[in-house]
C-alpha positions in Angstrom: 75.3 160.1 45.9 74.2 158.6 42.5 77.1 156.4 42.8 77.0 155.5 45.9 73.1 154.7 45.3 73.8 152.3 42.3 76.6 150.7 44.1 73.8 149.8 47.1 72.1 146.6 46.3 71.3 145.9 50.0 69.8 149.1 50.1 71.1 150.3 53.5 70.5 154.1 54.5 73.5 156.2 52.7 75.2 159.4 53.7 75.7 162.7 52.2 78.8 162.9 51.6 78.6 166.6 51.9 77.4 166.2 55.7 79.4 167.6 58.5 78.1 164.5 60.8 81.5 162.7 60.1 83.8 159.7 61.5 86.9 161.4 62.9 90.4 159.9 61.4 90.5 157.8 65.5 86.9 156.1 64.8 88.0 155.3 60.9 91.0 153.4 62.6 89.1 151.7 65.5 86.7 150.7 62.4 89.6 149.0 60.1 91.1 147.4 63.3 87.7 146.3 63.8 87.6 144.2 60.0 91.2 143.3 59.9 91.7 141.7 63.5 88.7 139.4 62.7 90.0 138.6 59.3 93.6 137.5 60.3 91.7 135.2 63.0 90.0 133.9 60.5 93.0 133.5 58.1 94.2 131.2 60.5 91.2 129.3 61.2 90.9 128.8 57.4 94.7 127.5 57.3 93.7 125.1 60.3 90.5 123.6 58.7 91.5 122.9 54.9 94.7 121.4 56.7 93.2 119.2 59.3 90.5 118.3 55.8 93.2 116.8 54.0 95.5 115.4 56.7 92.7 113.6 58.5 90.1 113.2 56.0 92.1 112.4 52.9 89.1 113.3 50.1 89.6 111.1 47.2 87.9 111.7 44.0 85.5 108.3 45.2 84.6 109.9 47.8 82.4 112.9 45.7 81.8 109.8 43.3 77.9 110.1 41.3 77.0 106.8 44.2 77.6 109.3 47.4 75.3 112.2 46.0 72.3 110.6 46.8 70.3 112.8 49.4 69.6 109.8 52.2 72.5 107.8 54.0 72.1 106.1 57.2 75.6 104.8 58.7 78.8 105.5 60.5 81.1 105.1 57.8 83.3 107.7 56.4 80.7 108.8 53.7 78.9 110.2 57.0 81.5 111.8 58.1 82.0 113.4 55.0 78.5 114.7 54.7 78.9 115.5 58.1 81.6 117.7 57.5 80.6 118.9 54.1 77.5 119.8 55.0 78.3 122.7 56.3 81.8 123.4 54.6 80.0 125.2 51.7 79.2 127.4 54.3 81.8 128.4 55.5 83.9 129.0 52.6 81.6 131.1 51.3 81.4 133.2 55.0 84.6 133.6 54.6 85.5 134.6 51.2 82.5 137.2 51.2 83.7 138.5 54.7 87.0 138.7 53.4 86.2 140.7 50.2 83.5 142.7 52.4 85.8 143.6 55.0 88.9 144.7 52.4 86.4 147.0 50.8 85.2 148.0 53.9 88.7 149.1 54.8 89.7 150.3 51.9 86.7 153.1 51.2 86.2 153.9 55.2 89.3 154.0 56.3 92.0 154.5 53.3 89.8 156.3 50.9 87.8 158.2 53.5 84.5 158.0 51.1 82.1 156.1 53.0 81.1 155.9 56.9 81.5 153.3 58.9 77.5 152.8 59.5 77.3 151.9 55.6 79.1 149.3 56.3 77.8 146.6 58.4 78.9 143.7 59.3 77.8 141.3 56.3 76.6 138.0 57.8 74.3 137.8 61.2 74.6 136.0 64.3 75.2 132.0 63.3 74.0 131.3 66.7 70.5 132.5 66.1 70.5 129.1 63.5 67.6 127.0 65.2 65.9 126.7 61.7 66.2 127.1 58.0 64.3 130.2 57.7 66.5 131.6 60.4 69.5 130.4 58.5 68.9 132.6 55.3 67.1 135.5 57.0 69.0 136.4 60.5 72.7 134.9 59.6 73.1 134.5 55.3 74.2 137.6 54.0 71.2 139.6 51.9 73.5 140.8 49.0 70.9 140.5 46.2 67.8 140.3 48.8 66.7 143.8 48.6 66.8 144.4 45.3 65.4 141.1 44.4 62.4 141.8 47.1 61.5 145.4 45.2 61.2 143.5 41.8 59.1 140.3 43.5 56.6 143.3 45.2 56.1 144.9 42.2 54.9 141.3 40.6 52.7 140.5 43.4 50.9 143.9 44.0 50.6 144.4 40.2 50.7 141.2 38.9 49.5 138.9 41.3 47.3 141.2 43.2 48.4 140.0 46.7 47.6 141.5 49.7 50.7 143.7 51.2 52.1 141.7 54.1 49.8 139.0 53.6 50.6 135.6 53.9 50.4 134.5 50.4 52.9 137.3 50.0 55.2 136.4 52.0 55.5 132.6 50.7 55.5 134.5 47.0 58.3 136.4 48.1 60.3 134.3 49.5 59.5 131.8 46.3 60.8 134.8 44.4 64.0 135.6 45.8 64.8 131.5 45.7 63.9 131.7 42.2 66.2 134.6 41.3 69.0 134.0 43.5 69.1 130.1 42.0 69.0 131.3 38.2 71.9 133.6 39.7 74.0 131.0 40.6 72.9 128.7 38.0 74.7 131.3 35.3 77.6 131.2 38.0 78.1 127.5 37.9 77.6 127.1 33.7 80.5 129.2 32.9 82.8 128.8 36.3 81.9 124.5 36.4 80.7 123.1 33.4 81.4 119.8 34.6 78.9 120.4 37.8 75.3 120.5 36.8 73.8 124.1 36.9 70.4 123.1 37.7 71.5 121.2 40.8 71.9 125.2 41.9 68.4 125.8 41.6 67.2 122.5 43.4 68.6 123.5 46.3 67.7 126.4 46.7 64.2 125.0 45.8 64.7 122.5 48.8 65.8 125.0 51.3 62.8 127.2 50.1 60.3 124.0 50.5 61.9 123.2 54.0 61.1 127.1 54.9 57.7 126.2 54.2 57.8 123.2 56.2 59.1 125.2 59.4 56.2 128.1 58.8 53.4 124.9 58.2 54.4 124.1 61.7 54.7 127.2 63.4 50.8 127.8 62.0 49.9 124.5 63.9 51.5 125.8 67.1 49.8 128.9 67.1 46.9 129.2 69.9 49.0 126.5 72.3 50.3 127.6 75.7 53.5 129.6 76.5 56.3 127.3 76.8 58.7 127.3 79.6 62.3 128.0 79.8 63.6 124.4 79.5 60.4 123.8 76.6 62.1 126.7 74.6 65.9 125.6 74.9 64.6 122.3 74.1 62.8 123.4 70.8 66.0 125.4 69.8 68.2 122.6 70.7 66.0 120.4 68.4 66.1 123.3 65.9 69.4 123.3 65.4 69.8 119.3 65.0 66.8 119.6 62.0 69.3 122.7 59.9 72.2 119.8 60.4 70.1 117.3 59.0 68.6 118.9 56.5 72.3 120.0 54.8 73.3 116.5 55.5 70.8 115.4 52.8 70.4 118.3 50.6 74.2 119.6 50.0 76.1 116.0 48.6 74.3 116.5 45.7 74.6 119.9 45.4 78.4 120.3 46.0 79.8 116.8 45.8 80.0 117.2 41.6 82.6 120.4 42.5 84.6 118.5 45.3 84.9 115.5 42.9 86.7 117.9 40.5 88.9 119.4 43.1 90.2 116.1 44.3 90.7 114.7 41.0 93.1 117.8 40.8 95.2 117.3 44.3 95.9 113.8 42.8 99.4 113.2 42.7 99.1 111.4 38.9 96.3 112.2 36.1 93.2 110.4 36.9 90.6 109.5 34.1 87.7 111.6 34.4 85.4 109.5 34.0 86.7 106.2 35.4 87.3 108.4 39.0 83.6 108.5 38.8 83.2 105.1 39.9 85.9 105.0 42.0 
């Protein structure tokens, strides 16, 4: 149980493992069917999208160049289709290599090893339907790896610290600050020593952007409190809208968060050595 305790960052609800309330050897096989099936589909998705990337699309190292990493562009050109596409990219690479590595695991202590249950392991991302907004985006569909652990350390500065009021308003913005704060010096570490060609700190301004435009939603959902129930058609309208603002909003924010790593991968598919720093201005 120790083990399993310090090996639970998301803090979800563990099992004895001396209980007699048990998966049966049937339901540990429905569960790995259950992570592989998904993952194979998405094996092949994977293949089809970085394919169709570089047989359509054609990223050259100009393309990532320091002039595209601005955070406004107006146009239909092809550097709008490549924020288009990019914005979200990031995305899913990083749904799918954590799925991948969550669901293997999964697999391998559920249903091979036989230590764990299937309930302590959910599924590891939400529903990316339910992303009408950018809070919604980090709190109902991003994973929460580092969330809960980070959340116990940011209560403990605002209740002894801070003095905040539990649940309180000011709270929540501090918490929320909090986990941005941690998770970007996180990946800031990440990024120094895995790209040292990519700016660290442009890890930390974006997660300082998508905490600001958190604050923007919750600013407006303050101003809309008191009105009259919407209908039906209001609400589908207001999600419909909510979803164009989270595509708009990684249109401007991610080029200059993840165009300095592109850059570097394309200058590496290039069939001949590229100068560095000349395919900068390409």
């Amino acid at each position: 149980m120790a083990f399993k305790a310090w090996m639970n960052p998301q803090r979800h609800a563990l099992v004895d493992p001396n209980s007699f309330n048990k998966a049966t050897n049937t339901q540990r096989f429905i569960f790995a069917l259950s992570r592989l099936v998904p993952l194979i589909i998405l094996a092949f998705i994977y293949v089809a999208v970085e394919l169709s990337l570089l047989l359509f699309l054609t990223p050259m190292p100009r393309d990532f160049s320091p002039p595209q990493r601005r955070y406004f562009h107006i146009g239909w050109d092809r550097a709008s289709v490549f924020r288009a596409v990019f914005s979200l990219h990031w995305a899913w690479l990083t749904y799918l290599i954590l799925t991948a590595a969550h669901s293997a695991l999964a697999v391998l202590f559920v249903s091979v090893l036989q230590l764990d249950e299937p309930k302590e392991w959910p599924l590891l991302y939400g529903n990316p339907l339910r992303v009408n907004s950018i809070q919604r985006f980090w709190t109902s569909f991003w994973h929460r790896l580092g969330t809960e652990s980070q959340l116990r350390y940011g209560r403990l500065v605002s209740h002894a610290i801070l003095g905040l009021q539990p649940r309180g308003t000011s709270e929540k913005i501090f918490l929320a600050l909090w986990v941005f704060t941690c998770s970007g010096f996180v990946h800031a570490l990440v990024t120094h020593k895995t790209e040292p060609e990519a700016d660290a700190r442009s890890d930390m301004w974006f997660l300082v952007l998508n905490f600001s435009g958190g604050l923007f939603e919750f600013a407006l959902r303050q101003l809309q409190a008191g009105t009259t129930a919407r209908s039906r058609g209001q609400r589908l309208l207001q999600s419909g809208l909510g979803y164009l603002w989270v595509i708009l909003f990684f249109y401007c924010v991610v080029p200059p968060y993840q165009y300095p790593i592109l850059h570097k991968a394309a200058v590496r598919r290039m069939p001949f050595k590229v100068n560095t720093k000349l395919s900068l201005h390409v």
